[in-house]
GULUMSE-675225 format. One record per atom (N, C-alpha, C, O): residue in one letter; x, y, z. Coordinates in steps of 0.1 Angstrom, whole numbers, padded with zeros to 4 digits, always signed. Example, Ala and Ser with C-alpha at 12.3 -4.5 7.8 and 13.67 -1.06 7.14 Angstrom:
a+0132-0057+0078 a+0123-0045+0078 a+0132-0033+0078 a+0142-0033+0085 s+0128-0022+0071 s+0137-0011+0071 s+0129+0000+0079 s+0134+0011+0080 
***
This chain:
x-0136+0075-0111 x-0138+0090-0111 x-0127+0097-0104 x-0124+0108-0109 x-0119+0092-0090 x-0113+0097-0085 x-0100+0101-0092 x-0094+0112-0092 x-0096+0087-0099 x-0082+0086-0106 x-0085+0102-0115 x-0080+0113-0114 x-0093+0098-0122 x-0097+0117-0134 x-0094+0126-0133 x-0089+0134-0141 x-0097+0126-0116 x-0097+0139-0113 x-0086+0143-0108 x-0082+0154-0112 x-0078+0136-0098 x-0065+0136-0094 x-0056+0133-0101 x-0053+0122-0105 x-0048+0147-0105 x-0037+0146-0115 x-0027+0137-0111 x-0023+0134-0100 x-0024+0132-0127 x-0010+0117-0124 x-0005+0119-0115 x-0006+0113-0105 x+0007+0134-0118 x+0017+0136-0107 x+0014+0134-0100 x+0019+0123-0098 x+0004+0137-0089 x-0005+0134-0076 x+0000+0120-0070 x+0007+0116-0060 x-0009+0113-0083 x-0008+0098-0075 x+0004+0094-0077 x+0005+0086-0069 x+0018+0095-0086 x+0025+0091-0086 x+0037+0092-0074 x+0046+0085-0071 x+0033+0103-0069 x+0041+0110-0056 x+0037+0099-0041 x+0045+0095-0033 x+0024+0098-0043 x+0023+0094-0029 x+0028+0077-0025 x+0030+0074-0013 x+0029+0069-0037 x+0040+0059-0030 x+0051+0062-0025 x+0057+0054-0018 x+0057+0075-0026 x+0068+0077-0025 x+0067+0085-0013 x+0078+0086-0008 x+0060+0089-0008 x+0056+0092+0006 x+0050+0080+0019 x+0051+0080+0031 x+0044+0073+0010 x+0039+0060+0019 x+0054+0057+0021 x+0060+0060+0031 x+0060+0051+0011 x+0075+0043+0016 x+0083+0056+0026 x+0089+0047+0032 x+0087+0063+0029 x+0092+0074+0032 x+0086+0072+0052 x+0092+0071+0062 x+0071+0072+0048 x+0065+0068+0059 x+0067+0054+0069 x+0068+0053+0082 x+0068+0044+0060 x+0070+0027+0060 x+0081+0028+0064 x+0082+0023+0075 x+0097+0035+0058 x+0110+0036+0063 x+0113+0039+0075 x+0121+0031+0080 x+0108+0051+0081 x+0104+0060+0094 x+0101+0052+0099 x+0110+0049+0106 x+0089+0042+0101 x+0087+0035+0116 x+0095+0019+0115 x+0098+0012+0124 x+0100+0016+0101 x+0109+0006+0105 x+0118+0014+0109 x+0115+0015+0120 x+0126+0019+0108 x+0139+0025+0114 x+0136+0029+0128 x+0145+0036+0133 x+0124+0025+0138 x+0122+0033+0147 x+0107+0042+0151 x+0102+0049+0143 x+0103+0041+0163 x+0092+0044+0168 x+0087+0060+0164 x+0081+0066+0173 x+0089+0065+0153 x+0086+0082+0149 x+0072+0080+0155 x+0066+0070+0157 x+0069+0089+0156 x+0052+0093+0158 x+0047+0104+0151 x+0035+0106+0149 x+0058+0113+0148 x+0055+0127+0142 x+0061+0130+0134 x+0072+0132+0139 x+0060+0133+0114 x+0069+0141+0109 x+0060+0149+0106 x+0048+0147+0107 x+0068+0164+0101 x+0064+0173+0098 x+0067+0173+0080 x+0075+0167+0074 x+0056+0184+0073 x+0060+0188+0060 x+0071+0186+0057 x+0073+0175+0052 x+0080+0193+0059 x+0094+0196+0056 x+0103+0185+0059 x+0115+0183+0055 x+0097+0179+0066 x+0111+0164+0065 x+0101+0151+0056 x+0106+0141+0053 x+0092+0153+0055 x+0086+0143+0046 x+0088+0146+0033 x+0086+0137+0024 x+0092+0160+0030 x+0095+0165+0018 x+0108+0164+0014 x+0112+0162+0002 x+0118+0166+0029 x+0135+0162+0021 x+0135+0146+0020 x+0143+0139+0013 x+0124+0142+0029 x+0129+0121+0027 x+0125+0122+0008 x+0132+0117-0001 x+0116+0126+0007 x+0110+0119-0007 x+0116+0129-0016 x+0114+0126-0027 x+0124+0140-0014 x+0127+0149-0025 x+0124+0159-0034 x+0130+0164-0043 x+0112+0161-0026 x+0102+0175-0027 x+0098+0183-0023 x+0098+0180-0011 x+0092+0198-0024 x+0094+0205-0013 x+0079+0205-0003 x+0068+0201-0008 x+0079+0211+0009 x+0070+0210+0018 x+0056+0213+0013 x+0044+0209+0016 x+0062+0222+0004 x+0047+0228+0000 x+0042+0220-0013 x+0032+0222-0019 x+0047+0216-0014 x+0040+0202-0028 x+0035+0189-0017 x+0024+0184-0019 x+0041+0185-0009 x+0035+0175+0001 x+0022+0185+0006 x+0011+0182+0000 x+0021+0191+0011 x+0009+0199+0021 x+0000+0198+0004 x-0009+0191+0003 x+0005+0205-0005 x-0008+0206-0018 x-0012+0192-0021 x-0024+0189-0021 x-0001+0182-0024 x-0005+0163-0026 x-0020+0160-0013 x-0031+0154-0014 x-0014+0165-0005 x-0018+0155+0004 x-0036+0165+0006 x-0047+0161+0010 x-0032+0176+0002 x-0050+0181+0009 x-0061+0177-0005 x-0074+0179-0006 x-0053+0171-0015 x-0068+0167-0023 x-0075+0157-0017 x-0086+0157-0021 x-0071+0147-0007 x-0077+0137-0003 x-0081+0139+0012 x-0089+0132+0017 x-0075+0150+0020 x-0084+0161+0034 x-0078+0165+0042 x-0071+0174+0037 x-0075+0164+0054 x-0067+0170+0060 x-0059+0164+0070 x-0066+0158+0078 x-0048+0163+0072 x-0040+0155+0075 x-0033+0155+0091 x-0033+0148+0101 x-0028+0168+0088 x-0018+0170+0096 x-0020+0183+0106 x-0029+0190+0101 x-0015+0189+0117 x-0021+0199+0125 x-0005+0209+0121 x+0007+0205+0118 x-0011+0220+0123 x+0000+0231+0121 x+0006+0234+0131 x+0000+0238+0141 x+0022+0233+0131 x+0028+0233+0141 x+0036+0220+0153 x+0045+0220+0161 x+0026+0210+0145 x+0028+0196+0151 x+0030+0186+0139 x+0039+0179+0144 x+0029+0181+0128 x+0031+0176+0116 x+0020+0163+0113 x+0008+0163+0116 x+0026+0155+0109 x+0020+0143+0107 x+0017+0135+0114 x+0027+0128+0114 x+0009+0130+0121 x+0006+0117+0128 x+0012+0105+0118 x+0003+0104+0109 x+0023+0096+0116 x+0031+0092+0110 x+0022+0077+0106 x+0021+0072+0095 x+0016+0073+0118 x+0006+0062+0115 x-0003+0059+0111 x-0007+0049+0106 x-0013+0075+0113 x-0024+0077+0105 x-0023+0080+0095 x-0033+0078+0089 x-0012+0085+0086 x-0013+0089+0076 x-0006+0078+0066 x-0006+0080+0054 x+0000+0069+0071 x+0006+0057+0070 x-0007+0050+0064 x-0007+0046+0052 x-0016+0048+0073 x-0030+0043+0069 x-0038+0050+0063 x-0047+0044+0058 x-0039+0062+0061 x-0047+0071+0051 x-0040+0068+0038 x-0045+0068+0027 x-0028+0065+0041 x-0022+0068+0020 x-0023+0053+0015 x-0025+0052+0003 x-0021+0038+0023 x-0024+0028+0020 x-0043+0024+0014 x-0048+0017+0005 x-0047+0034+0025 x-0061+0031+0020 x-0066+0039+0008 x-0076+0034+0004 x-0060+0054+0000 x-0063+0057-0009 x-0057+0053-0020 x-0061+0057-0031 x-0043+0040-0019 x-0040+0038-0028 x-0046+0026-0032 x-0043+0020-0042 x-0057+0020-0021 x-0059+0004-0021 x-0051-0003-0016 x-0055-0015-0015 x-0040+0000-0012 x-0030-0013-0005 x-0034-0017+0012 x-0026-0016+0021 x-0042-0019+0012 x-0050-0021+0027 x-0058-0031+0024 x-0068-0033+0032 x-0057-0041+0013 x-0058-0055+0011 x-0051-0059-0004 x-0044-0054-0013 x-0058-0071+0001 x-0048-0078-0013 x-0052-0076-0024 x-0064-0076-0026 x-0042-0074-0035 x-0051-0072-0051 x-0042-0083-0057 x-0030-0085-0057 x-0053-0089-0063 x-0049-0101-0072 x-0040-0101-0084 x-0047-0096-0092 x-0025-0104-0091 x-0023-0100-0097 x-0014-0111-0108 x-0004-0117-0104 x-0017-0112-0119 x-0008-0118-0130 x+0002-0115-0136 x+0002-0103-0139 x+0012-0123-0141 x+0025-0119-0150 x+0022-0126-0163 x+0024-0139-0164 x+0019-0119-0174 x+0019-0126-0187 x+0035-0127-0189 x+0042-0118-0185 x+0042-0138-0196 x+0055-0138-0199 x+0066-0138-0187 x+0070-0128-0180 x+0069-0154-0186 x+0077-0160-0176 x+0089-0161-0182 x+0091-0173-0181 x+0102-0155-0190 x+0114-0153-0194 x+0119-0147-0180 x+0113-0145-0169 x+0133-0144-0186 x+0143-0140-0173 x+0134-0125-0163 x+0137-0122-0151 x+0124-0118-0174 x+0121-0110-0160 x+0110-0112-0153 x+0106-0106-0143 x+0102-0122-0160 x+0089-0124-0154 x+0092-0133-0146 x+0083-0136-0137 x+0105-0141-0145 x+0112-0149-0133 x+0110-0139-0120 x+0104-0140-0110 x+0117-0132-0125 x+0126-0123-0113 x+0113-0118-0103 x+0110-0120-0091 x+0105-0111-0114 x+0091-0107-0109 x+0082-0109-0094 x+0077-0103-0084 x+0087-0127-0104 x+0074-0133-0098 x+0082-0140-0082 x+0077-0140-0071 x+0096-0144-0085 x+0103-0146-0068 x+0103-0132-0061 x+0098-0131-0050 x+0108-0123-0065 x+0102-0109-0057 x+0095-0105-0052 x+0096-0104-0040 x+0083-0101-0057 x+0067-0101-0049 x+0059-0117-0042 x+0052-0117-0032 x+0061-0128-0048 x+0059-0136-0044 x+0067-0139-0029 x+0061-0145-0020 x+0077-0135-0028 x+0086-0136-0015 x+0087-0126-0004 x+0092-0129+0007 x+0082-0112-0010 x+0082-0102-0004 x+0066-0106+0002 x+0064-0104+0014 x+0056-0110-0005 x+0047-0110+0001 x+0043-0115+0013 x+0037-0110+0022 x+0048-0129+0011 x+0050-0141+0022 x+0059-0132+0034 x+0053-0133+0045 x+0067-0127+0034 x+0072-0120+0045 x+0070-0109+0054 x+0074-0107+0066 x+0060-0099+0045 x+0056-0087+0048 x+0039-0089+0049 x+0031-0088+0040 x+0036-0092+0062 x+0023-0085+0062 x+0015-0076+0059 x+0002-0076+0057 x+0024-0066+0059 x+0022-0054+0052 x+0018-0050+0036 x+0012-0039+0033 x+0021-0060+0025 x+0024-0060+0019 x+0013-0069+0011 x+0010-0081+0014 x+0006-0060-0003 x-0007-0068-0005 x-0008-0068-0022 x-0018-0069-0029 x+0001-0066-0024 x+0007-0068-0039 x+0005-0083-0040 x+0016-0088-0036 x-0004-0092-0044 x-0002-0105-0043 x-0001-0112-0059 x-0010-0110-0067 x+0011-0119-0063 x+0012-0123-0076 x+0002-0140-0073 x+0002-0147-0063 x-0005-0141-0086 x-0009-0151-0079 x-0017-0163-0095 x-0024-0173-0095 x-0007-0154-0106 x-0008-0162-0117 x-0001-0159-0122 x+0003-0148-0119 x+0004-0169-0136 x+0017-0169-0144 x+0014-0171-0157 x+0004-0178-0155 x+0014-0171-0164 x+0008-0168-0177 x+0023-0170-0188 x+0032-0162-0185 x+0026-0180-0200 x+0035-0179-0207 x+0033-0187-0222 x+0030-0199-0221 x+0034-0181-0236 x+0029-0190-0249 x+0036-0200-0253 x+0033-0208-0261 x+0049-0200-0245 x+0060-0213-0249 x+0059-0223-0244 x+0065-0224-0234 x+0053-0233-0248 x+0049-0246-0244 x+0054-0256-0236 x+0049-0265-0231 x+0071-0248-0235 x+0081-0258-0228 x+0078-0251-0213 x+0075-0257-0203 x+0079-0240-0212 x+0075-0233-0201 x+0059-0236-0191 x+0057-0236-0179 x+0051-0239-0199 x+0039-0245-0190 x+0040-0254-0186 x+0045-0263-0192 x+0035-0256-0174 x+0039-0265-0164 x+0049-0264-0155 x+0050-0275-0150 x+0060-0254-0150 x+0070-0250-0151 x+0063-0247-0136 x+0052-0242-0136 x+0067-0249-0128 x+0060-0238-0114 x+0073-0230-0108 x+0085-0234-0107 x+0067-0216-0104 x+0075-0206-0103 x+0073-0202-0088 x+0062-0197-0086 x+0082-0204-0074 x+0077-0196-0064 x+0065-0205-0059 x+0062-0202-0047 x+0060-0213-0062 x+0047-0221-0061 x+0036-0221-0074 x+0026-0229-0074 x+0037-0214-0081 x+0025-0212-0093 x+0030-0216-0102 x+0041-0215-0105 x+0021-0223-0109 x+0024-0230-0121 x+0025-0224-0134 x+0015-0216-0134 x+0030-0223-0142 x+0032-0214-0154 x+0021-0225-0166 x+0022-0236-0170 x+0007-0210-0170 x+0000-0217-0178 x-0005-0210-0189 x+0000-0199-0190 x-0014-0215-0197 x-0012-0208-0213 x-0022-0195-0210 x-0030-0194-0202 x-0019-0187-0221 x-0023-0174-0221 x-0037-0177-0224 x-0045-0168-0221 x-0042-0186-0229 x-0050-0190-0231 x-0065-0193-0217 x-0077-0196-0218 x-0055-0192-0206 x-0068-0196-0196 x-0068-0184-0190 x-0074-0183-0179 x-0061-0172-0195 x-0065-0163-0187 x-0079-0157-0187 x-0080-0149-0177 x-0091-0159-0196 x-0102-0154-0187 x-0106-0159-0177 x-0113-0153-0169 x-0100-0178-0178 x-0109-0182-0165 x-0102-0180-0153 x-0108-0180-0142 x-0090-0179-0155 x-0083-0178-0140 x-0088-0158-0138 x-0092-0154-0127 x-0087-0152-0145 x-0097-0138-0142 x-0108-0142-0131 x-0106-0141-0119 x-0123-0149-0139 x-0128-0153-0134 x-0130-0160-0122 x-0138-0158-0114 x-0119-0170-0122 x-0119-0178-0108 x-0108-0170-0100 x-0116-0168-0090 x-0100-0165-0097 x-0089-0156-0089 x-0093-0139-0087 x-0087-0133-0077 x-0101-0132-0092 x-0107-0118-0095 x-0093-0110-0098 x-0091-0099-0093 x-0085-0115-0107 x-0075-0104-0111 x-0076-0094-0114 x-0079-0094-0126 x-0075-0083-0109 x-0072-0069-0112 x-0064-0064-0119 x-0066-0056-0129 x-0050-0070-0115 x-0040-0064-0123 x-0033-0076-0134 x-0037-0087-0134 x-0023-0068-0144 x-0012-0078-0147 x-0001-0071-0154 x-0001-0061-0160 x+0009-0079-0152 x+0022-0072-0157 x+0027-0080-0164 x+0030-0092-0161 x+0030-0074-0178 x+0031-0075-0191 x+0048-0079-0199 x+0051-0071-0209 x+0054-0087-0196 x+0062-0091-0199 x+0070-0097-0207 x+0080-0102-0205 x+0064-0097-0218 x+0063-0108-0234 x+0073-0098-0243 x+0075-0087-0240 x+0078-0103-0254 x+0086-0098-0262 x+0074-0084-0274 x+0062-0085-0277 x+0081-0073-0277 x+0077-0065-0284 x+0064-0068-0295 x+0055-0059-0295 x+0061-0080-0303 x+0054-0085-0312 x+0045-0087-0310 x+0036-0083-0317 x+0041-0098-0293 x+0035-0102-0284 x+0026-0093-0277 x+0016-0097-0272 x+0032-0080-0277 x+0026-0074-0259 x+0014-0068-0266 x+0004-0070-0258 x+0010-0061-0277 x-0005-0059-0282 x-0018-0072-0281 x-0030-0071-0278 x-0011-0079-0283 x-0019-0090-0283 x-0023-0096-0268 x-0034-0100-0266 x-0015-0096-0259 x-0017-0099-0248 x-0023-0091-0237 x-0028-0095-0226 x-0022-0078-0241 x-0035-0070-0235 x-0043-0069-0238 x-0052-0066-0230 x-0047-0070-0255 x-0064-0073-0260 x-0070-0083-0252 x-0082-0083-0249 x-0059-0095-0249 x-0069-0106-0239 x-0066-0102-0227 x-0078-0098-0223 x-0061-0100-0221 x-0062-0090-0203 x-0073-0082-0203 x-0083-0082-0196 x-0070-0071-0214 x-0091-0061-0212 x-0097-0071-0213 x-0103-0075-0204 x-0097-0079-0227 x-0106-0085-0228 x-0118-0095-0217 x-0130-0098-0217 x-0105-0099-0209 x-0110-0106-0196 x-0113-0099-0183 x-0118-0106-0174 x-0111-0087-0181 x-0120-0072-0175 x-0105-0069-0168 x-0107-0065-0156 x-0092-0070-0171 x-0081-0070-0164 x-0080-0050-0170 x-0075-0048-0181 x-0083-0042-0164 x-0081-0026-0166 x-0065-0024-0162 x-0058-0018-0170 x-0062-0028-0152 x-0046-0020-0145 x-0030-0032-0151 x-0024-0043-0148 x-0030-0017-0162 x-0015-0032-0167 x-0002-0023-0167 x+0000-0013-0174 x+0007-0029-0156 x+0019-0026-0160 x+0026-0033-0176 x+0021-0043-0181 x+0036-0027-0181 x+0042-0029-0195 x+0053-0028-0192 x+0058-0018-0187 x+0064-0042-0196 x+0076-0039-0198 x+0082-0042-0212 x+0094-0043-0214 x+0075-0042-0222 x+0072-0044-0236 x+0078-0029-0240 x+0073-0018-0236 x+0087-0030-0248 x+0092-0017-0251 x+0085-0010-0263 x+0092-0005-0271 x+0072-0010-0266 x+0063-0005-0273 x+0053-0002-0269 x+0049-0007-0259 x+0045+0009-0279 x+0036+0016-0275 x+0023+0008-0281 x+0020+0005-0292 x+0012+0006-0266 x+0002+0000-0269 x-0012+0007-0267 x-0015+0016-0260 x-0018+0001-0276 x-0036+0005-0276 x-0044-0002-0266 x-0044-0014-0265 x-0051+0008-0257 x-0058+0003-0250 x-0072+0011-0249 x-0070+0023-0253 x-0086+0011-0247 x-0092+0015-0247 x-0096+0025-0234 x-0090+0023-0223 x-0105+0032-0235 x-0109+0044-0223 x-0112+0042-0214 x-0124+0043-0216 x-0111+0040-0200 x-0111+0033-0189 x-0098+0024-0184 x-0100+0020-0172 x-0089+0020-0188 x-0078+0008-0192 x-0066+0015-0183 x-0064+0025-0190 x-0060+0016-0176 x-0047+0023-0170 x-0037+0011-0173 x-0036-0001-0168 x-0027+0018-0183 x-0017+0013-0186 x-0002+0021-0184 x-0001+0033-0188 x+0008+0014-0177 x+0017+0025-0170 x+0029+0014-0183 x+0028+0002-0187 x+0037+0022-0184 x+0051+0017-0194 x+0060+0013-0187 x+0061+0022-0179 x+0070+0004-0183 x+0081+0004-0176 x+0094+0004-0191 x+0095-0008-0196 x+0101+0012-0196 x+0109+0006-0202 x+0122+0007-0200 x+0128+0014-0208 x+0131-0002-0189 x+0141-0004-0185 x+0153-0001-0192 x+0163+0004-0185 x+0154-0003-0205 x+0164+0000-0214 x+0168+0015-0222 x+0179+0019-0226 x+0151+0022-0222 x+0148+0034-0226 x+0154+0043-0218 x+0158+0053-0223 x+0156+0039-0195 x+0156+0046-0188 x+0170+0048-0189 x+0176+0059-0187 x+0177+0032-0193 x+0195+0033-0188 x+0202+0039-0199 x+0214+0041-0196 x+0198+0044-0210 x+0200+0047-0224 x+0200+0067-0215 x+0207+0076-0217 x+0191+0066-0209 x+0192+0083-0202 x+0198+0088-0193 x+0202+0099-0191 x+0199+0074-0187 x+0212+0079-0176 x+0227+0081-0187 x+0232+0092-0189 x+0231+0068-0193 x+0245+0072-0202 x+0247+0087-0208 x+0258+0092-0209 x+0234+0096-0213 x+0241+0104-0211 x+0246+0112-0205 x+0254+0121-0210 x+0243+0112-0188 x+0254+0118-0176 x+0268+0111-0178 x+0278+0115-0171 x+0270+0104-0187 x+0287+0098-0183 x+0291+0107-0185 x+0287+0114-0195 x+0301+0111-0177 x+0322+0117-0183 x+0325+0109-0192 x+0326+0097-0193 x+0328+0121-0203 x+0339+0114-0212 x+0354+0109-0205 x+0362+0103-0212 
***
């Protein structure tokens, strides 16, 4: 119900203030930011941070700013990242490699850090059995029971264009609701289902047109 109600923009801003936050005490013991510099780290103005942040209560004292830790721990806990969420990569190719040494390695290092990859999922035969990071790469096929036995929440969608419909009919189908997409097509999901798009190629195609001729 919360997600509904709290517009996208909303939630999409406040990772970008948690890390902003996360930055600040690794670089150093802050205890206090204010609006206005939480707004030039992330790139927005003060008064869009003060409006983000009062849907979820009250944060900060006027005249004194942020408590940098509490709010550190208020935005991890509204996003869920204040424990581990279980998470799958369908399609182990060159980026579901990369993926999976990234979070797998960032995880092991950062305490902090609760993104946990913790299955691998791939239809090419030569590839199962394959262990990645420590996990073994297995057929798309057992993903309801590893659902079932692991409590997967998420999964990130990595399979060629042809593929990626089909492999999120079995992800809902196995009660998996939260899917990242790096499938450069547009998929069906049903009402309840949060599906976010990554399409890498779409994004560098927007930058080229900033080039100088």
């Amino acid at each position: 119900m919360r997600l509904r109600k709290i517009p996208g923009a909303v939630v999409r801003r406040l990772p970008l203030y948690l890390r902003v936050l996360e930055d600040a005490t690794r670089d150093g013991d802050k205890e206090l930011m204010s609006s206005q510099e939480l707004g030039e780290r992330a790139g927005v103005s003060p008064a869009l941070v003060r409006k983000d942040l009062a849907w979820f209560g009250e944060f900060g004292k006027q005249g004194v700013g942020y408590d940098v830790n509490n709010l550190k721990a208020e935005l991890r806990r509204i996003l869920h990242l204040d424990r581990d969420i279980p998470i799958a990569i369908v399609g182990v190719g060159s980026l579901g490699h990369a993926l999976a040494r990234y979070f797998r390695r960032r995880y092991a290092a950062d305490p902090g850090f609760h993104l946990n990859i913790v299955a691998l999922f791939d239809a090419d035969p030569e590839k199962q059995g394959e262990v990645v990071e420590g996990l073994p790469v297995e057929s798309p096929a057992k993903i309801e029971e590893r659902t079932r036995e692991l409590g997967l929440q998420m999964a990130i969608v990595a399979v060629p264009a042809e593929a990626a419909q089909e492999v999120v009919d079995r992800l809902v189908g196995a009660g998996i609701k939260l899917l990242l997409n790096f499938a450069p097509v547009k998929l069906t999901v049903p009402e309840g289902v949060h599906i976010i798009n990554a399409d890498l190629s779409l994004e560098l195609q927007r930058l080229a047109y900033y080039l100088r001729d």
